[in-house]
MOPAC internal coordinates of N, CA, C and O (Angstrom, degrees):
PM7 1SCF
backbone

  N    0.0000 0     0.00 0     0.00 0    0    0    0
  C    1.4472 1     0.00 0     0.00 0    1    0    0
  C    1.5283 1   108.97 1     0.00 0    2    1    0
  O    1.2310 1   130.49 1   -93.69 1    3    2    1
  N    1.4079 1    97.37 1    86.31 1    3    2    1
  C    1.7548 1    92.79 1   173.91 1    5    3    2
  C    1.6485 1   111.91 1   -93.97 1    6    5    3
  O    1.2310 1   119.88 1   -83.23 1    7    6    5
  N    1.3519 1   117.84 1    96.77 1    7    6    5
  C    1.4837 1   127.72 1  -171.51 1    9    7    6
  C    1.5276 1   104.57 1  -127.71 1   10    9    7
  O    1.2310 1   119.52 1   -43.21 1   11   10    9
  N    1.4894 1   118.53 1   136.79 1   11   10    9
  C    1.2939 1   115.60 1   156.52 1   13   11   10
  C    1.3660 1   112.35 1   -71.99 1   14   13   11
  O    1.2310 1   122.97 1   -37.54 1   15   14   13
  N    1.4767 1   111.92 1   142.46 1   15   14   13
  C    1.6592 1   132.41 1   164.34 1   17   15   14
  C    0.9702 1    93.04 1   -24.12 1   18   17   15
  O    1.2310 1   121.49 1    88.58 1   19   18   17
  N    1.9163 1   114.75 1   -91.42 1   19   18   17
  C    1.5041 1   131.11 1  -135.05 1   21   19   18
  C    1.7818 1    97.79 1   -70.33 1   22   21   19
  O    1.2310 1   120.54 1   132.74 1   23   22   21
  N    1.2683 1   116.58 1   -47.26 1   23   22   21
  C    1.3014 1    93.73 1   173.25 1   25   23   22
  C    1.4190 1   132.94 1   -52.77 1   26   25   23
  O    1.2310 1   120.05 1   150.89 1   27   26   25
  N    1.1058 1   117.51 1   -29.11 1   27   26   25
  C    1.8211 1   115.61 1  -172.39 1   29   27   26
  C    1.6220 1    91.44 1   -79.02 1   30   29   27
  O    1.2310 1   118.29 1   127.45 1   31   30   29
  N    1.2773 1   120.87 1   -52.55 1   31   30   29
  C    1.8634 1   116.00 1   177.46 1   33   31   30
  C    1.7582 1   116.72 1   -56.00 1   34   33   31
  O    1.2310 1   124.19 1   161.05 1   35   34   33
  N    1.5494 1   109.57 1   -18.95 1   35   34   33
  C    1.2225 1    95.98 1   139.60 1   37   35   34
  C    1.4373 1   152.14 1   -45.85 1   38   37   35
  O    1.2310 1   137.97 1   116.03 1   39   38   37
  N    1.2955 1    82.78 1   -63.97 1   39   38   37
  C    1.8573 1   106.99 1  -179.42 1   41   39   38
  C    1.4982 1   110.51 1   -68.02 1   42   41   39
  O    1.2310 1   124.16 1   157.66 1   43   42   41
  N    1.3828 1   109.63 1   -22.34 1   43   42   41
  C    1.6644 1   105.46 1   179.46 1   45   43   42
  C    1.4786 1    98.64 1   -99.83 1   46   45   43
  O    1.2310 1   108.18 1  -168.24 1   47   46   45
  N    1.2529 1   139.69 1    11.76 1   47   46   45
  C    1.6523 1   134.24 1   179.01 1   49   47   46
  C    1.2641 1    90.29 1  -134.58 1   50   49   47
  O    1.2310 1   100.14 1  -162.13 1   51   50   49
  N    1.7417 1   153.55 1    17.87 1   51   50   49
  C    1.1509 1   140.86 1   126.89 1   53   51   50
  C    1.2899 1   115.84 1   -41.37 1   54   53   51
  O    1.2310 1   117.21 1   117.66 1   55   54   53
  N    1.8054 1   122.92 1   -62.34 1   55   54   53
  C    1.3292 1   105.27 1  -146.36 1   57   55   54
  C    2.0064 1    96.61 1   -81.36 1   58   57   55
  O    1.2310 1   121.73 1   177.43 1   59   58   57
  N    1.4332 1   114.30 1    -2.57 1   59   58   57
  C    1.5079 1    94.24 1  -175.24 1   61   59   58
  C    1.6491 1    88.24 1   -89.53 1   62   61   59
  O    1.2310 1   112.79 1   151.32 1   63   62   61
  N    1.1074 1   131.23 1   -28.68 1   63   62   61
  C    1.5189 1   119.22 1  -167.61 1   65   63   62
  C    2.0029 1   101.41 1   -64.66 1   66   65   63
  O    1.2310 1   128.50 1   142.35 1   67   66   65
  N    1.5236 1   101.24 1   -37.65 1   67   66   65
  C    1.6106 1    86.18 1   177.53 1   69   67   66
  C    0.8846 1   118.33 1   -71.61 1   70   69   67
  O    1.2310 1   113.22 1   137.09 1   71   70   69
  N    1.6147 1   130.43 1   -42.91 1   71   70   69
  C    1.2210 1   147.18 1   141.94 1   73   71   70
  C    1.8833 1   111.84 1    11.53 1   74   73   71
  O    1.2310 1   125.76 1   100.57 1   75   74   73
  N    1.1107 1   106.54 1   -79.43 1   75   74   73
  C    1.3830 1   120.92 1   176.68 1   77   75   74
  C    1.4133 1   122.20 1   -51.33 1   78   77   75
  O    1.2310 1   132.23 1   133.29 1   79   78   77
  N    1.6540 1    93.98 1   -46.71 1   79   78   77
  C    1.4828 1    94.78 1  -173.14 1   81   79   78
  C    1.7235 1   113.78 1   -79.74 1   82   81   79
  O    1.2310 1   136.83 1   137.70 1   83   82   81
  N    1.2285 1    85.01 1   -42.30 1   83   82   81
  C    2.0977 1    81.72 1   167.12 1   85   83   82
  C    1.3071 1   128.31 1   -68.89 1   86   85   83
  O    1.2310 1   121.69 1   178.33 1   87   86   85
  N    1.3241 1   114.37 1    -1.67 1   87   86   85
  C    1.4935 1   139.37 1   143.73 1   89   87   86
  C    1.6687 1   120.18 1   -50.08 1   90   89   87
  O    1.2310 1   133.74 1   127.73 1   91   90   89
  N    1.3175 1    91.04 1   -52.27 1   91   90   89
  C    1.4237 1    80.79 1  -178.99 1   93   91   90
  C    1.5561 1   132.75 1  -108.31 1   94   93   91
  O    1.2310 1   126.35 1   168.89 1   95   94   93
  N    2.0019 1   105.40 1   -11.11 1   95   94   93
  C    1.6353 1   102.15 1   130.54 1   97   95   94
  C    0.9699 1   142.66 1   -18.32 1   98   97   95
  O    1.2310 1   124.24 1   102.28 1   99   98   97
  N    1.4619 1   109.46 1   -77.72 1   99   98   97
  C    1.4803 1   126.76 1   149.60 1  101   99   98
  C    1.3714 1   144.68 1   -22.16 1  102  101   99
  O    1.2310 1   123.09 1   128.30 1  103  102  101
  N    1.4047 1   111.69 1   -51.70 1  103  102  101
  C    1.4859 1   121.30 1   149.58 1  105  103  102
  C    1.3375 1   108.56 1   -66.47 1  106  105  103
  O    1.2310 1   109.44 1   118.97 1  107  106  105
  N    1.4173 1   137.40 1   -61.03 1  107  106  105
  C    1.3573 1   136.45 1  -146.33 1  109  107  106
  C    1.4944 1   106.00 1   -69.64 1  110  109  107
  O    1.2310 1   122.27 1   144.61 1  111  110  109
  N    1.4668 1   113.26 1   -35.39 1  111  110  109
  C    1.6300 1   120.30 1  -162.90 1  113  111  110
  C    1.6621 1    97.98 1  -107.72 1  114  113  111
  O    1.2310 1   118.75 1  -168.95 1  115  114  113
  N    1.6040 1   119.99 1    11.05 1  115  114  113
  C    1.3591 1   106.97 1  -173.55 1  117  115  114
  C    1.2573 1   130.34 1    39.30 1  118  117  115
  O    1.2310 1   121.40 1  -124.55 1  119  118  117
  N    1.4038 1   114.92 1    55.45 1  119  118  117
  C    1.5407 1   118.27 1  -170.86 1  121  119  118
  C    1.5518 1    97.75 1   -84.88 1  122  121  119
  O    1.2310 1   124.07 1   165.98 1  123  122  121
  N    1.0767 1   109.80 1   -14.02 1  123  122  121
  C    2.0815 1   100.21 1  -160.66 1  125  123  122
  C    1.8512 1    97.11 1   -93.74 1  126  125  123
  O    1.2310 1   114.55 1  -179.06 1  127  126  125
  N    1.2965 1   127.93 1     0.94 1  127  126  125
  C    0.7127 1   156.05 1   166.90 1  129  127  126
  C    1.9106 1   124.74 1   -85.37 1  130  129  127
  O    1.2310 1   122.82 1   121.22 1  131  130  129
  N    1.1812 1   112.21 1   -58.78 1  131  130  129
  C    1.2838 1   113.43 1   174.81 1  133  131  130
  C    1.9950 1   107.49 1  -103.05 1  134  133  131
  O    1.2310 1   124.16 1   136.06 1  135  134  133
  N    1.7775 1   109.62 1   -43.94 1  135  134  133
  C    1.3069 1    88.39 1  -172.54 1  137  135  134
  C    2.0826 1   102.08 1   -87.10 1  138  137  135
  O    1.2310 1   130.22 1  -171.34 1  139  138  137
  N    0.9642 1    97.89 1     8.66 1  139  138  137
  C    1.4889 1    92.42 1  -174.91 1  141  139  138
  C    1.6543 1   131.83 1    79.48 1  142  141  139
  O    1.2310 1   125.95 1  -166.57 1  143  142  141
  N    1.8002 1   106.17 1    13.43 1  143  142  141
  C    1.2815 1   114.10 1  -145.14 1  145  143  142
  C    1.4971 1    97.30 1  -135.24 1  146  145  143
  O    1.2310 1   132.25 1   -25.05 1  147  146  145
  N    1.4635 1    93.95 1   154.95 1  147  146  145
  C    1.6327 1   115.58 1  -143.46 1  149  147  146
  C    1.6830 1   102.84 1  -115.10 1  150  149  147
  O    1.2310 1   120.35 1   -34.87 1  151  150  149
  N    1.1282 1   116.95 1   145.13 1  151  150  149
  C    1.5168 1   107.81 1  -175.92 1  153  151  150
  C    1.5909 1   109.39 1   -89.00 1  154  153  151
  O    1.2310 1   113.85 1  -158.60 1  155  154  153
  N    1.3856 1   129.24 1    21.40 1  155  154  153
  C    1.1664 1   142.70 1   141.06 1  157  155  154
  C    1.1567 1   120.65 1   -65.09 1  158  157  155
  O    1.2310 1   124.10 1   123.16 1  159  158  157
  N    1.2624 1   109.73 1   -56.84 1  159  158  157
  C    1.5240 1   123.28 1  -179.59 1  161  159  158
  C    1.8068 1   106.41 1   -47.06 1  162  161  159
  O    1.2310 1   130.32 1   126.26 1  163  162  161
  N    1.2504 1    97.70 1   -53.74 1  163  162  161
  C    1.8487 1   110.52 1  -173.36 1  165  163  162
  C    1.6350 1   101.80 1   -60.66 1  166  165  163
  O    1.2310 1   120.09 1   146.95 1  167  166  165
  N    1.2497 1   117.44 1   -33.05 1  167  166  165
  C    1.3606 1   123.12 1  -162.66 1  169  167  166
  C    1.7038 1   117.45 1   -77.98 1  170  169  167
  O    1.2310 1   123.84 1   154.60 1  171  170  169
  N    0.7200 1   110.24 1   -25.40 1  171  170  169
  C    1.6469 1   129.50 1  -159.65 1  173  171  170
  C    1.7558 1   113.26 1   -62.74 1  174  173  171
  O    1.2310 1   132.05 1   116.49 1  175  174  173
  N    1.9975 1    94.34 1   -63.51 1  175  174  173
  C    1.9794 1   100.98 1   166.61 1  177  175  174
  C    1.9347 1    98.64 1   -58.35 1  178  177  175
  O    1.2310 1   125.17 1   115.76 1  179  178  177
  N    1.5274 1   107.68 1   -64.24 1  179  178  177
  C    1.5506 1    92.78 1  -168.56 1  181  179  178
  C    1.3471 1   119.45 1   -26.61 1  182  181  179
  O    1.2310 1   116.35 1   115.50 1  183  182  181
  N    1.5041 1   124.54 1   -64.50 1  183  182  181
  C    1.6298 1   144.83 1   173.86 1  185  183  182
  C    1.5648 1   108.88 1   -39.30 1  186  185  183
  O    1.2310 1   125.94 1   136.73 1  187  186  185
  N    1.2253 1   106.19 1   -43.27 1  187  186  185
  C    1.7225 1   124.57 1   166.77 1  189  187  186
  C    1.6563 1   110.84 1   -32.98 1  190  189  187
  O    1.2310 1   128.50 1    96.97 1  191  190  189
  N    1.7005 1   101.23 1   -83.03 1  191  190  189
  C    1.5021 1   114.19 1   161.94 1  193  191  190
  C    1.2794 1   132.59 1   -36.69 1  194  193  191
  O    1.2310 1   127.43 1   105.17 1  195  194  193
  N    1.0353 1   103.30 1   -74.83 1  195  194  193
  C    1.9038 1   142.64 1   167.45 1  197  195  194
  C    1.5220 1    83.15 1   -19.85 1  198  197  195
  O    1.2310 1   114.56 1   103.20 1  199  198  197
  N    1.1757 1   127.91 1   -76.80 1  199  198  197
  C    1.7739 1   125.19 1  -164.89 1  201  199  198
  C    1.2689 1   128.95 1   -82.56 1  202  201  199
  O    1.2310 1   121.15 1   172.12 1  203  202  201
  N    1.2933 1   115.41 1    -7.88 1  203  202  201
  C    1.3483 1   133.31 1   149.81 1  205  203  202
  C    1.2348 1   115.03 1   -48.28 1  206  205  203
  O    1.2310 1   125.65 1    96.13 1  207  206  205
  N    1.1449 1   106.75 1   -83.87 1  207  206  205
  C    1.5737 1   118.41 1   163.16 1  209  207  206
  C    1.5428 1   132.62 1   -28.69 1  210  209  207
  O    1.2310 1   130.49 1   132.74 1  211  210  209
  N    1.6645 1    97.37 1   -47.26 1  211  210  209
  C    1.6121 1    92.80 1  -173.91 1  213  211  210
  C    1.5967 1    89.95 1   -75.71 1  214  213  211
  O    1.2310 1   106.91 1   143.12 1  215  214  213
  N    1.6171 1   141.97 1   -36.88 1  215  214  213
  C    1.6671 1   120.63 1  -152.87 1  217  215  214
  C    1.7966 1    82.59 1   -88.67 1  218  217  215
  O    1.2310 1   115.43 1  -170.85 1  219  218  217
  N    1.4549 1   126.28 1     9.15 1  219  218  217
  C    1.4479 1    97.17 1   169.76 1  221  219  218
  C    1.4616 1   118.48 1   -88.29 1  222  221  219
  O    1.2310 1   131.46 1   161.11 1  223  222  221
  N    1.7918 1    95.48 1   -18.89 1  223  222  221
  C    1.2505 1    93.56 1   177.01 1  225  223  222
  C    1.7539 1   121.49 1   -83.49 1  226  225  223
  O    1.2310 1   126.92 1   169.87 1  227  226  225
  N    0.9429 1   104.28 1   -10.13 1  227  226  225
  C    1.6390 1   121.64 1  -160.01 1  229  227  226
  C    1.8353 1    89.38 1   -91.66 1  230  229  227
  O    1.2310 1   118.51 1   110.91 1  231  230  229
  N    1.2260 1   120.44 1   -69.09 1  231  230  229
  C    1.0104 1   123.09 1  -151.55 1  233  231  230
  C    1.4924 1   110.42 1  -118.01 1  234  233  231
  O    1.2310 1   123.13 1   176.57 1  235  234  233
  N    1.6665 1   111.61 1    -3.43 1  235  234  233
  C    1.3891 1   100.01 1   172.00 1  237  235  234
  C    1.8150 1   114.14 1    92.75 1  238  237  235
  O    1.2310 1   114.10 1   165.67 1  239  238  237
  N    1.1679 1   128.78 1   -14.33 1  239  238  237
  C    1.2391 1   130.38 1  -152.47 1  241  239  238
  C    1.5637 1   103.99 1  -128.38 1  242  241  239
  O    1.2310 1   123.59 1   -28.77 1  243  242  241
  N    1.0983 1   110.73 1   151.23 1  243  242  241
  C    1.3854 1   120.68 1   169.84 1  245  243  242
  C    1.9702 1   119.49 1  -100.54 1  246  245  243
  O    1.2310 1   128.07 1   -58.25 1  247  246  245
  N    1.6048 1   102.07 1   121.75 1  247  246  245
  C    1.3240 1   112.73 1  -170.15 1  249  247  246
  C    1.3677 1   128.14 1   -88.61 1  250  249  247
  O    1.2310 1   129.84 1   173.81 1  251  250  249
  N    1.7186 1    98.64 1    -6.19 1  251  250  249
  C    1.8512 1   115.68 1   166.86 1  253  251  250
  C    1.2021 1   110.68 1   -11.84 1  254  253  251
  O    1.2310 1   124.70 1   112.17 1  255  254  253
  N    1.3652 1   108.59 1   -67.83 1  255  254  253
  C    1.4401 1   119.14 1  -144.58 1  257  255  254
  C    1.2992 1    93.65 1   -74.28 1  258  257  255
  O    1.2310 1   117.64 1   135.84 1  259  258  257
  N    1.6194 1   122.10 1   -44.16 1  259  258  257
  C    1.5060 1    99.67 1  -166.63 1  261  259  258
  C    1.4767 1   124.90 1  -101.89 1  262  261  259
  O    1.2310 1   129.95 1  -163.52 1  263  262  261
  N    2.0348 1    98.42 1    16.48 1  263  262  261
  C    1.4028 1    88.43 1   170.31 1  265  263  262
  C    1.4753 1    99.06 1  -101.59 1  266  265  263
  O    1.2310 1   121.40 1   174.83 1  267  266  265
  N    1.2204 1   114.93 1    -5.17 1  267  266  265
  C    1.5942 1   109.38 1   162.52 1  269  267  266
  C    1.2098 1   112.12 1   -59.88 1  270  269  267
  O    1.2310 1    99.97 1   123.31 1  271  270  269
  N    1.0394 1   153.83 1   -56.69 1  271  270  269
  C    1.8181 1   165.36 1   -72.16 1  273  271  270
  C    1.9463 1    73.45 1  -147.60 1  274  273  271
  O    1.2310 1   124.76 1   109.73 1  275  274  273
  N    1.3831 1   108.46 1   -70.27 1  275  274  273
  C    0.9502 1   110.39 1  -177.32 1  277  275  274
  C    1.8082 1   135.69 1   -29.50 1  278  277  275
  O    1.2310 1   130.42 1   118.62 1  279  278  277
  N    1.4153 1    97.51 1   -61.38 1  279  278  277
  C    1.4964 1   131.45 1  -178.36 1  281  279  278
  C    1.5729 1    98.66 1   -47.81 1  282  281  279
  O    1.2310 1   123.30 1   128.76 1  283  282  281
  N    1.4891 1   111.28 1   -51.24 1  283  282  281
  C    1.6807 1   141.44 1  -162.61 1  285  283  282
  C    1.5355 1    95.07 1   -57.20 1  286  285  283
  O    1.2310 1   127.92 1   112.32 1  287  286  285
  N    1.3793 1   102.37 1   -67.68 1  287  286  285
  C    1.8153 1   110.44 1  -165.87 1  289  287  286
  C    1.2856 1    98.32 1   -62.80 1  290  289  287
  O    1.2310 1   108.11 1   127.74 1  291  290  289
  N    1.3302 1   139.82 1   -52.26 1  291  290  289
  C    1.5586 1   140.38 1   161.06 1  293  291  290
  C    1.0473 1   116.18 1   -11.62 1  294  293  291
  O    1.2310 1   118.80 1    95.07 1  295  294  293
  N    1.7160 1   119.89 1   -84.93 1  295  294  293
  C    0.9364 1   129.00 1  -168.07 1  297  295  294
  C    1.6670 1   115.22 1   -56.61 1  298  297  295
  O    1.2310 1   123.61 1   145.25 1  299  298  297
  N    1.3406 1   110.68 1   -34.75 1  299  298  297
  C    1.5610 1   126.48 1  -176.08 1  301  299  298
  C    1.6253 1    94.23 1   -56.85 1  302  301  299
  O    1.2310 1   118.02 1   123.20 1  303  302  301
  N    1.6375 1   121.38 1   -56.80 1  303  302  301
  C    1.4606 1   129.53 1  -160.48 1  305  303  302
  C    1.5061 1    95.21 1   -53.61 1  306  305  303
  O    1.2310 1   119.98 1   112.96 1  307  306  305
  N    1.7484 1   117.65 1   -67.04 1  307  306  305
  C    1.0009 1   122.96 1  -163.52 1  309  307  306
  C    1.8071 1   112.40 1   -52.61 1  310  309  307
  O    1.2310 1   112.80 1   137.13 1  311  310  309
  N    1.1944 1   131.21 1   -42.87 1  311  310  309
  C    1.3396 1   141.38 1   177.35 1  313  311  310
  C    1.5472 1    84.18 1   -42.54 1  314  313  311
  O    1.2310 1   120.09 1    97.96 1  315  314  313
  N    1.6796 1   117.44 1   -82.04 1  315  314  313
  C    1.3297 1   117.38 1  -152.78 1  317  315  314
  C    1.6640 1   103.81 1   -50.54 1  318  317  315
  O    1.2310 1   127.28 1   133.25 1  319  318  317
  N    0.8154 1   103.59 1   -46.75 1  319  318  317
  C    1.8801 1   105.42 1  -162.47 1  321  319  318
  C    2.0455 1    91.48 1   -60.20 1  322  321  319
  O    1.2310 1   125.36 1   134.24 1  323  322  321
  N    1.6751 1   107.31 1   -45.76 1  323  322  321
  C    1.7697 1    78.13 1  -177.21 1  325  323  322
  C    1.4815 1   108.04 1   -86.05 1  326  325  323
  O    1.2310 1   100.94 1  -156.12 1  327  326  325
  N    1.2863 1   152.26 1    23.88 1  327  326  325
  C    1.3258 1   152.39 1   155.37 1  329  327  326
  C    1.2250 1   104.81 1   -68.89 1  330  329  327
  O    1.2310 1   117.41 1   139.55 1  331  330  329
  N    1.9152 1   122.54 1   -40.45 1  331  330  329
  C    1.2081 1   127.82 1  -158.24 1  333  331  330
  C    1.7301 1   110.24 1   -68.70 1  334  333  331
  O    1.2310 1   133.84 1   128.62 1  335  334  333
  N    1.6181 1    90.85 1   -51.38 1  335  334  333
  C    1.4062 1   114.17 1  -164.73 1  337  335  334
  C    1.4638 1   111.29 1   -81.71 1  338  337  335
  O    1.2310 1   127.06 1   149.26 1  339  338  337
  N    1.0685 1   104.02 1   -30.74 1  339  338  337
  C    1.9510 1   115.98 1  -164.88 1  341  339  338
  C    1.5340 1    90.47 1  -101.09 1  342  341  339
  O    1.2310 1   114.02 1   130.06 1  343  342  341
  N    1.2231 1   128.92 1   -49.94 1  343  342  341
  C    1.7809 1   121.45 1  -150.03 1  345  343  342
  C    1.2507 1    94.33 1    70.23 1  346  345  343
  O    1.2310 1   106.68 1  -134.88 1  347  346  345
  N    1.4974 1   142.39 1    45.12 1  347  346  345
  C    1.4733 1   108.73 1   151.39 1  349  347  346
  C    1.7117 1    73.64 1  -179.06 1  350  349  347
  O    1.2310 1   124.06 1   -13.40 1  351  350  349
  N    1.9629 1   109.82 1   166.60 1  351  350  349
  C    0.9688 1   117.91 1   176.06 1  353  351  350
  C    1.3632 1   112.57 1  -119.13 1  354  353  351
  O    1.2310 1   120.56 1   -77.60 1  355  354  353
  N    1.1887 1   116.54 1   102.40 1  355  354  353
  C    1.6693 1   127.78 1  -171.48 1  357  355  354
  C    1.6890 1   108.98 1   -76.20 1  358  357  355
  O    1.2310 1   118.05 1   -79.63 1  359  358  357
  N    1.2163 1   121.33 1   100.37 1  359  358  357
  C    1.5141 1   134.17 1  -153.53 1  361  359  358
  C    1.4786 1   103.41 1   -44.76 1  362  361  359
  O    1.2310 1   129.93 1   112.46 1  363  362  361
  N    1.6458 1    98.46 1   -67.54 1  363  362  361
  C    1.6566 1   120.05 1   175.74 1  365  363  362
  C    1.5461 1    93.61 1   -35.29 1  366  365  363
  O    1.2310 1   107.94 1    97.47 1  367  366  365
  N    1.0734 1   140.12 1   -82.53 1  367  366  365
  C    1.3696 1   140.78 1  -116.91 1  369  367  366
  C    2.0331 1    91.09 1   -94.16 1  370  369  367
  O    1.2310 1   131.24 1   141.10 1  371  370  369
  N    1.1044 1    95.90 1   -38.90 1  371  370  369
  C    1.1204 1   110.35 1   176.44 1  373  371  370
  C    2.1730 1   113.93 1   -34.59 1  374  373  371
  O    1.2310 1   135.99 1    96.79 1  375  374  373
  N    1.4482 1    86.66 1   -83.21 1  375  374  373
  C    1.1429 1   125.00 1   151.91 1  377  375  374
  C    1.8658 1   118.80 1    -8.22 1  378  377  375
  O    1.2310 1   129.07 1   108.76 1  379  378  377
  N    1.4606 1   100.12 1   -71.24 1  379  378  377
  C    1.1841 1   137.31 1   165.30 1  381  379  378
  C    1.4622 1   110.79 1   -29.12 1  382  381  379
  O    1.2310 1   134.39 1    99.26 1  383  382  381
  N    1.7507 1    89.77 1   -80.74 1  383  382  381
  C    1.5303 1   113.29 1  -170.94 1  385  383  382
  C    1.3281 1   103.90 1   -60.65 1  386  385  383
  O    1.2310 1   106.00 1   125.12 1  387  386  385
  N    1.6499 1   143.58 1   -54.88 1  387  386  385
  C    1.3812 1   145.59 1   170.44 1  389  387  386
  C    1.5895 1    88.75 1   -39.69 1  390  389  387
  O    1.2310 1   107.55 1    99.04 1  391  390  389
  N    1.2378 1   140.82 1   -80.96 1  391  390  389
  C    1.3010 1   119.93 1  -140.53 1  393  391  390
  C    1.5930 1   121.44 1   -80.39 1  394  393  391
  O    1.2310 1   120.37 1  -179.64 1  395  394  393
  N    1.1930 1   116.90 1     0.36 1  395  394  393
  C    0.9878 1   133.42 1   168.26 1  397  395  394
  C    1.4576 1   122.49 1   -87.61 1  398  397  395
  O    1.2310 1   116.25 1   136.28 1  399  398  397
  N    1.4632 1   124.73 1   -43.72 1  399  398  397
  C    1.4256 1   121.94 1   148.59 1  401  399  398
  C    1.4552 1   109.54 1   -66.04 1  402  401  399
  O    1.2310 1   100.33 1   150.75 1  403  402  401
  N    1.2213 1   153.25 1   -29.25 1  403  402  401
  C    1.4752 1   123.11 1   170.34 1  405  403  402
  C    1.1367 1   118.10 1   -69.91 1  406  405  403
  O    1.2310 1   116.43 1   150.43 1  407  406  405
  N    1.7081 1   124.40 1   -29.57 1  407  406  405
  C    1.4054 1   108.15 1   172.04 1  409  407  406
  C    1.6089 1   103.25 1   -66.33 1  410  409  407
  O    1.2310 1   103.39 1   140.02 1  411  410  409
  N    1.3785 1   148.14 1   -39.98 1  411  410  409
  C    0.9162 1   143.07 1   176.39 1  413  411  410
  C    1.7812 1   108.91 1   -50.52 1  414  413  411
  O    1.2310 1   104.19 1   132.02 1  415  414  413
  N    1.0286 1   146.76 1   -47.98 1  415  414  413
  C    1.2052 1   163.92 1   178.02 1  417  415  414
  C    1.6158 1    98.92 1   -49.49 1  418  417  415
  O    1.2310 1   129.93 1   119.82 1  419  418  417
  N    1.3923 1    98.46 1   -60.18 1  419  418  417
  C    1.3756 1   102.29 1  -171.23 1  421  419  418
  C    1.8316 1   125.82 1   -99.71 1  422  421  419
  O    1.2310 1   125.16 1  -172.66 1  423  422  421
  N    1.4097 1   107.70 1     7.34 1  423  422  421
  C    1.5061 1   114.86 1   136.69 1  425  423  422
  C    1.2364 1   129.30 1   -75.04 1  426  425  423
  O    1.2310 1   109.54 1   153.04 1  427  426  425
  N    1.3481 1   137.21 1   -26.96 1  427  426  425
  C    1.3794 1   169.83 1   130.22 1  429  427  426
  C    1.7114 1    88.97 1   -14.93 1  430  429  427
  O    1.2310 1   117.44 1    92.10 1  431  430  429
  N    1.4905 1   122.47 1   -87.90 1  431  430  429
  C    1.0133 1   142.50 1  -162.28 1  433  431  430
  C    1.9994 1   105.09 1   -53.72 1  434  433  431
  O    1.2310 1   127.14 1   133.77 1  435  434  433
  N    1.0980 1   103.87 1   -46.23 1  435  434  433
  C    1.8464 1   124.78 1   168.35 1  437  435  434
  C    1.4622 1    92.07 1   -50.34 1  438  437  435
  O    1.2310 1   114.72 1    91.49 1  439  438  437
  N    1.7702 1   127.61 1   -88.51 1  439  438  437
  C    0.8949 1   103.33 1  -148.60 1  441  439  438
  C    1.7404 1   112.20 1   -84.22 1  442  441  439
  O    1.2310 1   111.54 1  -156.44 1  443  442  441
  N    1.4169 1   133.55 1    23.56 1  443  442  441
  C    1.1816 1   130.43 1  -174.96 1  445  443  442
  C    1.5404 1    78.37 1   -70.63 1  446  445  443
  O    1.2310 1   120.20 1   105.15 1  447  446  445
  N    1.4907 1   117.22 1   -74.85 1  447  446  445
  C    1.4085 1   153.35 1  -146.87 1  449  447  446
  C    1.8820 1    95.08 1   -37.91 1  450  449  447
  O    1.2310 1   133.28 1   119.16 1  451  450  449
  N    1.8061 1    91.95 1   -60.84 1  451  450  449
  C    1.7133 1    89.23 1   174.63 1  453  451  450
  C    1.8047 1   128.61 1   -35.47 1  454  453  451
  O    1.2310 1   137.39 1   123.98 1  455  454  453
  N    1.8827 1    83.92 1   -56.02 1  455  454  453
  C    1.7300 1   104.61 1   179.48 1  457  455  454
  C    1.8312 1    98.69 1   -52.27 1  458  457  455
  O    1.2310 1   112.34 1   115.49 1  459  458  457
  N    1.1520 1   132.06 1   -64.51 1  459  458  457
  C    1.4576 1   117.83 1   168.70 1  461  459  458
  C    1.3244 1   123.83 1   -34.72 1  462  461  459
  O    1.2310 1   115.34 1   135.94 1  463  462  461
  N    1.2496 1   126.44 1   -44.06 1  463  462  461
  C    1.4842 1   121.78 1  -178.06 1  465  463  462
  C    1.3934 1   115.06 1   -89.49 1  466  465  463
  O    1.2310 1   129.21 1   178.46 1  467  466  465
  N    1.2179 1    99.86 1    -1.54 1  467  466  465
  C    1.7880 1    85.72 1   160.74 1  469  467  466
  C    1.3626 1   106.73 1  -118.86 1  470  469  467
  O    1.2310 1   111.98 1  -168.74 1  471  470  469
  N    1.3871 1   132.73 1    11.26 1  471  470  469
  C    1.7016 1   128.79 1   170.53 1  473  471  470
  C    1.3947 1    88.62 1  -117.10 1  474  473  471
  O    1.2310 1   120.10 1   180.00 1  475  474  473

């Protein structure tokens, strides 16, 4: 692993620095209010990139494929689980619920990645 320090502590103090600041867009311009929108929602592609990047730097490799693969089986689980429970798949909510567990999935995935770069 030939990586500079300061660059990888970049890439892992990007997504809280956007983090913050689309925080306070958000508050300041009352978007969650008029556009209806959540700083999860905003967060999700950034985190997308953001971790690409850091395991390219860490490990050299590209994670496309398996945060695609990933996203895929998700979304598949979540369908089945509301078919199970609901009998029907309510798009909106649907929708919703997928993007809200992948950002969950993929904060998960952020801070594993951190815990690696500092052990």
């Amino acid at each position: 692993m030939d990586h500079s320090t300061l660059v990888v502590f970049i890439w892992f103090v990007s997504p809280i620095i956007i983090f913050m600041g689309l925080n306070y867009v958000i508050q300041r311009f009352r978007l969650k209010k008029y556009l209806k929108v959540r700083l999860v929602d905003i967060m999700v592609p950034i985190l997308f990139f953001v971790e690409n990047h850091i395991v390219k730097l860490l490990f050299n490799e590209s994670v496309w494929p398996y945060l695609l693969i990933s996203a895929l089986v998700l979304g598949i689980g979540v369908a089945l689980v509301q078919a199970y429970f609901y009998d029907e798949i309510a798009y909106r909510f649907y929708l919703k619920m997928f993007w809200r567990f992948l950002f969950i999935l993929l904060a998960a995935l952020y801070f594993f990645l951190l815990f690696v770069a500092i052990f």
